[in-house]
Structures are given as structure tokens and as C-alpha cells.
C-alpha positions in Angstrom: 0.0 0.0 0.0 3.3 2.3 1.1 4.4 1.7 -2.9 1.2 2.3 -4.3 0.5 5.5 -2.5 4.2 6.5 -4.2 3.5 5.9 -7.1 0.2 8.2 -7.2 3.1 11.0 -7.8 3.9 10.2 -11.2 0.6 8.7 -12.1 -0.9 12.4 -11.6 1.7 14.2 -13.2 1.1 12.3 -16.3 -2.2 12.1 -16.0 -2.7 16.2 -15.7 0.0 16.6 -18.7 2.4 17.8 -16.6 4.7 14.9 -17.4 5.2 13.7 -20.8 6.6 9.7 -21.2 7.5 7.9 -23.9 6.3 4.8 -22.3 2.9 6.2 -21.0 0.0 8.0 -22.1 -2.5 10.2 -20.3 -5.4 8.1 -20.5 -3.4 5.1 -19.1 -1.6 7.1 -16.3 -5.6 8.2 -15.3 -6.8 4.6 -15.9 -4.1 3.3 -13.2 -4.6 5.6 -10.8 -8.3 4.7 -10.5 -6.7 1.0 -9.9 -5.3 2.4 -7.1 -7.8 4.4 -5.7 -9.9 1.3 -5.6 -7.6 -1.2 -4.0 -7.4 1.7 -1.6 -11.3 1.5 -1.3 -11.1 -2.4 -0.9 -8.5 -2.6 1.6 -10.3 0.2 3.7 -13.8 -1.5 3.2 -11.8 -4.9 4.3 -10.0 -4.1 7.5 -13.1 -2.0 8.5 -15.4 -5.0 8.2 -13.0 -7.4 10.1 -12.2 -5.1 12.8 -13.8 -5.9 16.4 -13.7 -2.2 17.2 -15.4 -0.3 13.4 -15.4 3.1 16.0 -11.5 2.7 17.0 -10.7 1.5 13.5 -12.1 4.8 12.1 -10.5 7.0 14.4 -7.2 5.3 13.8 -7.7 5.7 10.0 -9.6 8.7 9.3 -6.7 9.9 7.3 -7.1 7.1 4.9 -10.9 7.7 5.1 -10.6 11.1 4.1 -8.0 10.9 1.0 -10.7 7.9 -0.7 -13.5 10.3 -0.5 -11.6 13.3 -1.7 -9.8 11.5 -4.3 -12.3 9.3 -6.1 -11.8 8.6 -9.7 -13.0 11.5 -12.4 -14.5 10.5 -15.7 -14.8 14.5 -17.2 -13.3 16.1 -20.5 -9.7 17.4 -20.7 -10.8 20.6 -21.2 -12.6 21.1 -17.4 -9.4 22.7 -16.1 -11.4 22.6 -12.5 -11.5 19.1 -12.3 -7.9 18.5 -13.4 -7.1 20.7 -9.6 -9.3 17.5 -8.4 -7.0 15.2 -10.1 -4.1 16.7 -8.6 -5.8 16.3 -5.2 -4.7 12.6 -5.4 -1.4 13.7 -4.6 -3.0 13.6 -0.9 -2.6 9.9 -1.2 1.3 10.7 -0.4 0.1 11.2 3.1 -0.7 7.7 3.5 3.7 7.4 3.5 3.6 9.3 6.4 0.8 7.5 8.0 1.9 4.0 7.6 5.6 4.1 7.0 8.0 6.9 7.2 5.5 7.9 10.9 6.0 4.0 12.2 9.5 3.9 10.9 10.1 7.2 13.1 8.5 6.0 16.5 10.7 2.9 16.0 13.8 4.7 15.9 12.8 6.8 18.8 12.5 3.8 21.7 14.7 2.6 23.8 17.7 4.7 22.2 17.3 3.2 18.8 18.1 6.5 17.5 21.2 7.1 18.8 22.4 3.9 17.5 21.2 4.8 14.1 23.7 7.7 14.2 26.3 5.5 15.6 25.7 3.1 12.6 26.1 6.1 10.3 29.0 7.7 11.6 30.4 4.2 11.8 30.1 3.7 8.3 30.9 7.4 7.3 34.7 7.1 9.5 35.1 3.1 8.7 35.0 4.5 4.8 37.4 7.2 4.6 39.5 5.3 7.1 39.4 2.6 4.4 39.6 4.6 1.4 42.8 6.6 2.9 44.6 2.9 3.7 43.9 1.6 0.6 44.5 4.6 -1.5 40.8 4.7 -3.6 38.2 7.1 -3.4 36.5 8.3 -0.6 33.0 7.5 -1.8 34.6 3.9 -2.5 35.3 3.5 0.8 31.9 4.8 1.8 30.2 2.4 -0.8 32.6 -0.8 0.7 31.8 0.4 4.4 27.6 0.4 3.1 27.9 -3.3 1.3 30.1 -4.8 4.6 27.7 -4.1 7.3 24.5 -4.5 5.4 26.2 -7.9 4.9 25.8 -7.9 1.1 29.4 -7.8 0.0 29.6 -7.7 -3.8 32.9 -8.2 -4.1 33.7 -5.2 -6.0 36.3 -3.8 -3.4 38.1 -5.7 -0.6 40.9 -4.9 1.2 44.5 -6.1 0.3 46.6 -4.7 3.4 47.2 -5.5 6.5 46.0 -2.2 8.0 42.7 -2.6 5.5 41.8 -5.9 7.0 41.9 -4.9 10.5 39.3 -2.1 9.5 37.5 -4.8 7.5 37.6 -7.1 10.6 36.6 -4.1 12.9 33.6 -3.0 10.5 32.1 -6.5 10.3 32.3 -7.0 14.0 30.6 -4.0 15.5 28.8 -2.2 12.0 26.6 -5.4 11.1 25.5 -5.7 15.5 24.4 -2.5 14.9 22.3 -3.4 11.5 21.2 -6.1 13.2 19.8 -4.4 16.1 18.0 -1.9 14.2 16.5 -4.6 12.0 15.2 -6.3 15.4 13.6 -2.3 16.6 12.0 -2.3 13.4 10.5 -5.6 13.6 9.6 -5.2 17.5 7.7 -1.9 16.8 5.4 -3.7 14.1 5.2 -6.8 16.6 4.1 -4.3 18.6 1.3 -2.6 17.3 0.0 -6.1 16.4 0.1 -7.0 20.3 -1.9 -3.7 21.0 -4.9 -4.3 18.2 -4.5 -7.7 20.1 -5.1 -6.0 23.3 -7.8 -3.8 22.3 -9.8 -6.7 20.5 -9.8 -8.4 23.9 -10.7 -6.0 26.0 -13.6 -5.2 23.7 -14.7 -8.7 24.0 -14.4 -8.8 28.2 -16.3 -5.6 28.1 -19.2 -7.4 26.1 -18.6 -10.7 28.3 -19.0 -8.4 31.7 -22.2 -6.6 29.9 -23.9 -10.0 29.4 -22.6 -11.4 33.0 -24.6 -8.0 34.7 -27.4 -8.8 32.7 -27.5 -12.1 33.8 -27.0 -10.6 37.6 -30.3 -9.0 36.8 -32.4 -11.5 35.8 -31.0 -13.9 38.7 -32.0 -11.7 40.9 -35.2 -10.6 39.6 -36.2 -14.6 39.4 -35.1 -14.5 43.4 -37.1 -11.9 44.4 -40.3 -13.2 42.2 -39.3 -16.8 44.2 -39.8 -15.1 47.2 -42.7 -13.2 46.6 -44.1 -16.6 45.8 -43.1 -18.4 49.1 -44.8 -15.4 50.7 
């Protein structure tokens, strides 16, 4: 959904004429957008119909709720310069990045220190670079790229280190810059784990609540059937 609400940028832009492609036209750019506006639809109309809690689930997504009705798709002439501002409108759908990735991705870094050892990663890679690039004499944004490819454990192959001096940076950069990759993998992960636990949390509290509901109502009636017992041992 993150990539689909991207790609609403250039799908307007050629759609309105702004942009001009070789390999798409206008009516095609419009004709995928609507795609996506009703996937959008679907997946809101889904999630809203499985969810315990419809109230909850609309306050948490009134975002998304708002961007479908403002954005729906427009079947009107090219000429109806008003309703190509509509169709520029759709670039709302952008907000949806904020909403379900870059926001998320944020709050992740922000708990329990995760964002200071996202600076330490980059400054790790940033110094472990030029410190490699100085040793074994290449460019600095070699080194950079070589420091990038060690800790993110790809390691194309492209550059290596030949020295002595190159391999104890090598050794040092695989040791500590790929625990700190690692452990901002597992804050990523944990966060979404997360917010899972919590809708969880809130689906079972909803369901106690109904469970204590029904248990007073019983309450009632038991008592009620007591005291018409009693009138009628009277």
C-alpha cells in the first residue's frame, strides 16, 4: 500500500500533462490511478469490516478515510481545467507514507535509544570509509560504498581490502557495524510486533467488556427470578 500510494506521484503528473513519457499515455496514467484508488477502497472496506472495534478502527484511519472520498476517480473532458485541480488532489494519497511508513518507521527509531544507534551506525560507516579509502589509497565515496555493502552484509565483491592495515578495519567493521544493523532490523521488527500485540489487546478488552455486559445482565435477571421466588413463598 506504502508503494502504491508512491507511485500516485507520477501517475498524476502524467495524468494532468504535466509529465510527458514515452512509455505512457495520459489516458493510461488516469486509468491506473483509479486502480489504485480502488484497491485503496477495498483494503479500507476490508479491514473496517474485520475489525472488532469499526469506532476505533475509524479513528485510527480517518486519514485514509478522508483521502478515498476526496480522491475518487473523475471520468470529465480534458478541457474542465477545475476538475484537473481535483486530479491533482490525489497527490493527498502521499500522506498515506507518512501514516503507515515513514511515521512507524520514526517511532521505531525513537524507543529505547534506537536512534542514537542509528547515528552511531552512520557515523560508523561514514569514518570506517574514509578510514578505508585513505589505507587503501581509492576514493573516498569507494570507501563509503565498501563500508555500506560490509555491514548490510551484502558484499559484492567489488572492493576488498588487500593490506594488512585494510583488513583490520575490515575485521573491525564486520564485527561491530553489522550488531548495529542487526539491532535496528530487530527495533524495526519489534515496533510492528508491537502494534499487532496492541490491536490484540484492544480486540480483547472489547470482548471482556461485552462478556462483563452480558454477565450483569444475567446478575439481573437472577436476581429478579429471586425476588419473584420469594414473593411466591410469601
Amino acid at each position: 500500500m506504502i508503494l502504491l500510494a508512491i507511485a500516485v506521484l507520477p501517475l498524476v503528473l502524467i495524468g494532468t500533462g504535466f509529465l510527458e513519457t514515452a512509455f505512457m499515455d495520459t489516458q493510461t496514467a488516469r486509468l491506473i490511478d483509479d486502480i489504485i484508488w480502488m484497491i485503496f477502497l477495498l483494503e479500507y472496506i476490508v479491514m473496517i469490516t474485520l475489525s472488532s472495534d469499526k469506532k476505533q478502527y475509524f479513528k485510527n484511519n480517518k486519514l485514509l478515510f478522508f483521502i478515498i472520498i476526496l480522491t475518487p476517480p473523475l471520468i470529465v473532458p480534458d478541457t474542465a481545467s477545475a476538475f484537473r485541480v481535483l486530479r491533482v488532489a490525489r497527490v493527498l494519497r502521499l500522506l498515506i507514507v507518512v501514516e503507515k511508513g515513514i511515521k512507524p518507521l520514526m517511532e521505531s527509531f525513537t524507543r529505547d535509544s534506537f536512534n542514537y544507534i542509528l547515528i552511531y551506525s552512520i557515523t560508523l560507516v561514514a569514518i570506517s570509509g574514509i578510514v578505508f579509502s585513505v589505507i587503501e589509497e581509492i576514493d573516498i565515496f569507494d570507501g563509503i560504498w565498501w563500508a555500506i555493502t560490509t555491514v548490510t552484509t551484502v558484499g559484492y565483491g567489488d572492493m576488498y581490502p588487500t593490506s594488512d592495515a585494510g583488513r583490520v578495519v575490515a575485521f573491525l567493521v564486520m564485527i561491530v557495524g553489522i550488531g548495529f544493523v542487526s539491532v535496528l532490523t530487530a527495533a524495526i521488527a519489534a515496533h510492528f510486533v508491537d502494534i499487532d500485540q496492541d490491536d490484540t489487546n484492544e480486540e480483547l478488552i472489547a470482548k471482556l467488556d461485552d462478556l462483563d455486559e452480558h454477565v450483569q445482565h444475567l446478575s439481573g435477571q437472577i436476581k429478579s427470578l429471586e425476588n419473584e421466588l420469594d414473593e411466591y413463598k410469601k
